[in-house]
TORLUM-706466 format. One line per 4 residues: number of its first residue (from 1); for each residue x, z, y of N, C-alpha, C. Coordinates in nm, 4 decimals. Layout:
<sites>
NUM> X Z Y X Z Y X Z Y  ... .
</sites>
This chain:
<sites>
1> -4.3095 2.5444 0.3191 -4.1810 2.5900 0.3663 -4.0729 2.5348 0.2745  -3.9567 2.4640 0.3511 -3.8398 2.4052 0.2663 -3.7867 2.5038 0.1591  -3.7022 2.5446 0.0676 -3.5834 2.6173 0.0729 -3.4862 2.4861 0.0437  -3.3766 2.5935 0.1156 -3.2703 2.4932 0.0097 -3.1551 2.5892 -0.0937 .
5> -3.1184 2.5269 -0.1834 -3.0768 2.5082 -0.2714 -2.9586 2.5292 -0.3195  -2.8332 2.6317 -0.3351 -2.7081 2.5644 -0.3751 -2.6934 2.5889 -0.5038  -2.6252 2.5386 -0.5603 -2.5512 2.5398 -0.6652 -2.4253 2.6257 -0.6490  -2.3322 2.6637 -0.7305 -2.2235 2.6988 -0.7851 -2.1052 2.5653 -0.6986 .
9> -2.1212 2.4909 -0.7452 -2.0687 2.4060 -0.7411 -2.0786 2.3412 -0.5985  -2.2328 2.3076 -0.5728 -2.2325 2.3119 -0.4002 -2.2356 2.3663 -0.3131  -2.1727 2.5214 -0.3340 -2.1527 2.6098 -0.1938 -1.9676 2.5798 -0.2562  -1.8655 2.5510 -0.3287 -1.7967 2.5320 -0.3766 -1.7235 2.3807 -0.2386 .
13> -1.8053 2.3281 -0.2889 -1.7748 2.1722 -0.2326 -1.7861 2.2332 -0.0455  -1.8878 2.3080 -0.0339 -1.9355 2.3478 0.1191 -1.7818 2.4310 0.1389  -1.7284 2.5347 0.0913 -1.6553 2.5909 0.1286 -1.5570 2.4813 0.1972  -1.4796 2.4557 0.0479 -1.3815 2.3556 0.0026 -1.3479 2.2616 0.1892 .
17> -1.5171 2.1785 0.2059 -1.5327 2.0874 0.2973 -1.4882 2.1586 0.4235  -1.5352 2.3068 0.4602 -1.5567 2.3494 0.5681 -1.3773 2.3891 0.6209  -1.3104 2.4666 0.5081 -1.1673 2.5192 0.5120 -1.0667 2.4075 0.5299  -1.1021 2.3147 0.5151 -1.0553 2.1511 0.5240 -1.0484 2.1223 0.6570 .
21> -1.1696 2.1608 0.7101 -1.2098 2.1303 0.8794 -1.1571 2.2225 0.9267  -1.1188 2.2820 0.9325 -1.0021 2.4090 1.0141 -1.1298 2.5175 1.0248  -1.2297 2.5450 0.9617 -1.3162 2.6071 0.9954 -1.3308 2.7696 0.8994  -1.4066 2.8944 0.9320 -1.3370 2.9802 0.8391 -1.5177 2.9907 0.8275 .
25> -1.5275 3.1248 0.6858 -1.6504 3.2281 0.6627 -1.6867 3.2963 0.7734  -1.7497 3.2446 0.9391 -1.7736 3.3307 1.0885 -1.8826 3.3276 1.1045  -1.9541 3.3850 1.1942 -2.0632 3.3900 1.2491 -2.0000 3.3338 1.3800  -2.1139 3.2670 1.4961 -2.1088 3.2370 1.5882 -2.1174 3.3762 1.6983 .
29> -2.0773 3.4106 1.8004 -2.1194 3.4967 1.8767 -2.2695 3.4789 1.9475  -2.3253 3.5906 1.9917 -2.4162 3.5622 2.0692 -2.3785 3.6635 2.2116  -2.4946 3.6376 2.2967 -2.4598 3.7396 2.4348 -2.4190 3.6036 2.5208  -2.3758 3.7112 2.6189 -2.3784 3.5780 2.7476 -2.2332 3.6476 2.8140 .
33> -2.1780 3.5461 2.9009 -2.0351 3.5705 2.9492 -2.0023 3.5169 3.0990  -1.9514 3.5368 3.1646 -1.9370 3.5118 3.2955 -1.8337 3.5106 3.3811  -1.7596 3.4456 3.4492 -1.6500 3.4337 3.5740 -1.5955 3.3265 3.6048  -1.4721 3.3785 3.6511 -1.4226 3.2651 3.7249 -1.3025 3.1795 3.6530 .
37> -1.2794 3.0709 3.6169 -1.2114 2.9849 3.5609 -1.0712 2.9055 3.6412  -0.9796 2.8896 3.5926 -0.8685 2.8066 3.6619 -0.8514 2.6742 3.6268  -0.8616 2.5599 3.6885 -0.8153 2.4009 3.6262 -0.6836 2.3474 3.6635  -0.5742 2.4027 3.5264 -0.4752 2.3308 3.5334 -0.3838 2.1991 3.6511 .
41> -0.4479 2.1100 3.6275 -0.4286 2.0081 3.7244 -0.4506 2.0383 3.8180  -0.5367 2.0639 3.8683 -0.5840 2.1206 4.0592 -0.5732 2.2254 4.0875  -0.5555 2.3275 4.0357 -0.5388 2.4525 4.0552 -0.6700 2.5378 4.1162  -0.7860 2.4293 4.1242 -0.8771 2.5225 4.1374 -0.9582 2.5925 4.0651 .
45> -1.0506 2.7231 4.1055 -1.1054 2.8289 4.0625 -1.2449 2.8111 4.0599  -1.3020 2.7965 3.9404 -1.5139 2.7654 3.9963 -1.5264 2.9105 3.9152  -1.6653 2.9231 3.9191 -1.7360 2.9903 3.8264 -1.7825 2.9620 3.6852  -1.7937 3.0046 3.5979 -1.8614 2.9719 3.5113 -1.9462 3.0772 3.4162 .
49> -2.0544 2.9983 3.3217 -2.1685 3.1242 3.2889 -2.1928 3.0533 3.1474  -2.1301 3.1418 3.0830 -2.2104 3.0631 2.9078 -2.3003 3.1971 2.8454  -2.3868 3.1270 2.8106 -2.5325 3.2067 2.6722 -2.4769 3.1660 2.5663  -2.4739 3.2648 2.4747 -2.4358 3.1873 2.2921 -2.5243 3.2999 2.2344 .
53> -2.6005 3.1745 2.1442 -2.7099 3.2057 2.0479 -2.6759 3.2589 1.8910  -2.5025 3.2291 1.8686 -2.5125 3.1798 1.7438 -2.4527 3.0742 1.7148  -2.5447 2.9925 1.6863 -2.5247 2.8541 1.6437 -2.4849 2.7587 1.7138  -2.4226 2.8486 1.8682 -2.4077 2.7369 2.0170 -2.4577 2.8181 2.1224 .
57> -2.5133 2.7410 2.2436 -2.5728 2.7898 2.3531 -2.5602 2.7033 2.4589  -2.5181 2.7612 2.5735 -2.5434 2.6817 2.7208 -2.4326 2.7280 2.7489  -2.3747 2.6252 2.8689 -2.3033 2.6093 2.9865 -2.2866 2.5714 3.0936  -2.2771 2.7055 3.2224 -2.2889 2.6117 3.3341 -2.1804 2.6432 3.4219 .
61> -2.1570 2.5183 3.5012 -2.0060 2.5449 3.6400 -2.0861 2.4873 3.7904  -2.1707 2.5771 3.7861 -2.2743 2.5779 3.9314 -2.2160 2.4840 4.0391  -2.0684 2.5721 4.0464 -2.0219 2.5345 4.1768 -1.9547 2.3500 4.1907  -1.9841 2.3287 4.0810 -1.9321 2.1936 4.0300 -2.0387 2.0946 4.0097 .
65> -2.1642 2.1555 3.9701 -2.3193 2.1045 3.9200 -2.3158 2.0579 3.8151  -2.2135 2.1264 3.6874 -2.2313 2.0771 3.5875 -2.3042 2.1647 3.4985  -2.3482 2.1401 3.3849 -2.4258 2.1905 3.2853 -2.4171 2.1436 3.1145  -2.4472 2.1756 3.0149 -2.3694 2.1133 2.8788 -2.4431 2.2526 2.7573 .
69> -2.4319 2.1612 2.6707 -2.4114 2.2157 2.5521 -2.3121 2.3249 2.4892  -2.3136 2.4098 2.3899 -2.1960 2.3688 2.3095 -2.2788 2.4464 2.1778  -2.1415 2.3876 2.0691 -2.1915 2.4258 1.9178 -2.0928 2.4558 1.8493  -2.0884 2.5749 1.7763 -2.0083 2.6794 1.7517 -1.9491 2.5517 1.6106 .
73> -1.7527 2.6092 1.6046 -1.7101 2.5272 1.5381 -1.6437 2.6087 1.4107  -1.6231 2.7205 1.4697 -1.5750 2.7922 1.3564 -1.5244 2.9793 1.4274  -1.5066 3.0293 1.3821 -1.3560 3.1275 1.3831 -1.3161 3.2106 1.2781  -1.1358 3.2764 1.3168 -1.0818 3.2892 1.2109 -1.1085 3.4420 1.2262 .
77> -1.1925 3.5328 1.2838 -1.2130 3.6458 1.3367 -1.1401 3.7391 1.4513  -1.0723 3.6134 1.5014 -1.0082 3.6640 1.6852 -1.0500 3.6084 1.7763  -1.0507 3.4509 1.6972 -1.0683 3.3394 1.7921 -1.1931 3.2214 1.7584  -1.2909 3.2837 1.8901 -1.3690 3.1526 1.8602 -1.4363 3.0331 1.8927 .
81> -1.4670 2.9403 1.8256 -1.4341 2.8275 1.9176 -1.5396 2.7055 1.8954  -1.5842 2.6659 2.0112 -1.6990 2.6188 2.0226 -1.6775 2.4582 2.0908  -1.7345 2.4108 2.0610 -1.7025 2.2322 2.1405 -1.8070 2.1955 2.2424  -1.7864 2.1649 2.3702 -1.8679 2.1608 2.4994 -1.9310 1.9945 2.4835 .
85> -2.0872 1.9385 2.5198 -2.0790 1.8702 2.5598 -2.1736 1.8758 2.6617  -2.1178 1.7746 2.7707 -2.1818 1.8370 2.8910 -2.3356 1.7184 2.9317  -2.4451 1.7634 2.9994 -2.5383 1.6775 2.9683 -2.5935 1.6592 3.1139  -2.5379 1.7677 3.2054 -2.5507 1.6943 3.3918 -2.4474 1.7261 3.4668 .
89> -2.4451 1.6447 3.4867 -2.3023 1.6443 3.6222 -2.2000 1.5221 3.5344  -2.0735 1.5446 3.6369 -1.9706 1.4728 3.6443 -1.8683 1.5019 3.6050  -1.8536 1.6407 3.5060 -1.7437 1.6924 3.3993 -1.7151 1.5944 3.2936  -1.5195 1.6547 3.2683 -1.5023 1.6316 3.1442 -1.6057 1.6562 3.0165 .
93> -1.6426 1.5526 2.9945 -1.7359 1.6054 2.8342 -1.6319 1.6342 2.6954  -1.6793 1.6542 2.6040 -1.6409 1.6844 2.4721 -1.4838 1.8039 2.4757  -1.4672 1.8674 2.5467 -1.3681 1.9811 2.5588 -1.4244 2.0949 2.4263  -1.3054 2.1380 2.4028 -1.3151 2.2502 2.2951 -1.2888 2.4060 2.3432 .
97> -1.3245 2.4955 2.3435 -1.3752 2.6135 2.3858 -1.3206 2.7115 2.3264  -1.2101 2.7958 2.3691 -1.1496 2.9087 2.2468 -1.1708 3.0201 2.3238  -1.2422 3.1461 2.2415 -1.2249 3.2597 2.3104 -1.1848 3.4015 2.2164  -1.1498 3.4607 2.2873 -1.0554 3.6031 2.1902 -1.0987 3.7061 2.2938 .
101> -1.1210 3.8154 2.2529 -1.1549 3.9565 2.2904 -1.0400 4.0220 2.3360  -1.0072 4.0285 2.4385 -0.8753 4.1206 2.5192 -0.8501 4.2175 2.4750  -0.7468 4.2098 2.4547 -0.7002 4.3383 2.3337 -0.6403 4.5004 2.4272  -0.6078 4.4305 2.5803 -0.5928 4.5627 2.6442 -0.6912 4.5515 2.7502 .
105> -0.7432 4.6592 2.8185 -0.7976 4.7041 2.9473 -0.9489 4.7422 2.8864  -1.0097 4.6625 2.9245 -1.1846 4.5850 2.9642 -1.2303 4.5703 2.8253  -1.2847 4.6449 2.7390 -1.3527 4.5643 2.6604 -1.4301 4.4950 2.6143  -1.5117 4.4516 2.7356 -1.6107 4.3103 2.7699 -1.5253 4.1819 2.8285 .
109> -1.4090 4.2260 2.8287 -1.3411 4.0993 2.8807 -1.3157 4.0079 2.7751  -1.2916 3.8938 2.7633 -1.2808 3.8041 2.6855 -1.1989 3.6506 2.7406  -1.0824 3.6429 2.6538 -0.9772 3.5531 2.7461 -1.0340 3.4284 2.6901  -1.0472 3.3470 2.7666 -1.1696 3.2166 2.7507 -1.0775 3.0679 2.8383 .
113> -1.0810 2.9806 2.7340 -0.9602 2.9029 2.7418 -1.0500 2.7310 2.7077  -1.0730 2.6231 2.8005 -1.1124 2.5339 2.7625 -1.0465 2.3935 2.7717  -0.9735 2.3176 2.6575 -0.9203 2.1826 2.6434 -0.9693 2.0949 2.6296  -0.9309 1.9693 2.6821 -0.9679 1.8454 2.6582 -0.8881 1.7636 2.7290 .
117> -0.8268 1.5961 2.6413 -0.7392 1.5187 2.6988 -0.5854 1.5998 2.7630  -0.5830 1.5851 2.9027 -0.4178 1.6723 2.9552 -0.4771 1.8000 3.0319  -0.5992 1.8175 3.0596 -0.6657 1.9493 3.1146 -0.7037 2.0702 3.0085  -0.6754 2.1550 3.0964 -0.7310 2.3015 3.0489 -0.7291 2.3808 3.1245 .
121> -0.8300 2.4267 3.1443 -0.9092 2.5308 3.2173 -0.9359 2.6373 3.1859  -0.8399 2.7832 3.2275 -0.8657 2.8998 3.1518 -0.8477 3.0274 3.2375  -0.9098 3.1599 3.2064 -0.9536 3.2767 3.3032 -0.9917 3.3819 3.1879  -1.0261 3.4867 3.2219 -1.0451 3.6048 3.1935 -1.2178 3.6321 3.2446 .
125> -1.2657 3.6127 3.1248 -1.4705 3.6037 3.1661 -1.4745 3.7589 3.1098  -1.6327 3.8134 3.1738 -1.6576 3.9381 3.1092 -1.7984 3.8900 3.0262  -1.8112 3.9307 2.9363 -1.9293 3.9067 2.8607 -1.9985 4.0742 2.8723  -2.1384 4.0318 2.7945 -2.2612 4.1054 2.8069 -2.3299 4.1271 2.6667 .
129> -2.3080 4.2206 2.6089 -2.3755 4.2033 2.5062 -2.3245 4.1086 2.3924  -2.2252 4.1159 2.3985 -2.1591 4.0002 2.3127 -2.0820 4.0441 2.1641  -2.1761 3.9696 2.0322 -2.1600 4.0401 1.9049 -2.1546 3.9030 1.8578  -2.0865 3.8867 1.7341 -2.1399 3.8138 1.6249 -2.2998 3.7640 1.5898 .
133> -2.3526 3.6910 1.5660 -2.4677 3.6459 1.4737 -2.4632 3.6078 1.3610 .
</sites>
C-alpha cells in the first residue's frame, strides 16, 4: 500500500498552488440532482440529471443524448463548481458548472448555472441527498 507523504513545506506549496487557482480548503458534494435547465441562446428547456461522488460524477441531458463527465474544481463554501466534459453526444464540451444552495423556499433546491464560450445554461435543480464529501 502507497502512502504519501507531505512535508511542512509541501502541503505549504499545495495550498499556496491551489489558492492561486481560484480554488479554496472544500470538499466536493456528493448526492444526485435533477431538472429542467434553460439555454440562453435558444431559449430552450431540456432536462438534466447529475450524480456527484465527491471528487466529480456524471452528467446527463437525455433529451439532447448527451452524457459527460465532470470534476470538482473547487468551492468557496456557497458556490460549487465543477468542469463538464462531455463524452457522448453533440454538446458543448469543457463548460464550467456553478452551483449554490437556494437560500429561500426549497431546501433541496439548488440554483445550478452552466458556462462555456457565449452560452449559459441555467435553472433551479432539486437535489437528493446532497452533502459535502
Amino acid at each position: 500500500m502507497k502512502r504519501a507523504v507531505f512535508s511542512a513545506l509541501g502541503a505549504s506549496v499545495a495550498a499556496a498552488a491551489l489558492l492561486a487557482a481560484g480554488g479554496a480548503w472544500a470538499s466536493g458534494l456528493g448526492g444526485s440532482l435533477q431538472g429542467r435547465v434553460t439555454q440562453n441562446d435558444t431559449s430552450e428547456t431540456y432536462p438534466m440529471a447529475m450524480t456527484l461522488d465527491g471528487a466529480g460524477g456524471r452528467i446527463s441531458y437525455p433529451s439532447v443524448s448527451c452524457d459527460g463527465d465532470l470534476s470538482f474544481l473547487g468551492s468557496d463554501g456557497t458556490t460549487w463548481r465543477y468542469k463538464e466534459h462531455i463524452t457522448k453526444g453533440d454538446c458543448i464540451d469543457g463548460g464550467i458548472i456553478q452551483m449554490r444552495r437556494r437560500t429561500a423556499g426549497d431546501d433541496t433546491a439548488w440554483v445550478w448555472r452552466w458556462d462555456a464560450e457565449d452560452v449559459n445554461v441555467q435553472g433551479v435543480v432539486k437535489g437528493t441527498g446532497v452533502a459535502e464529501r
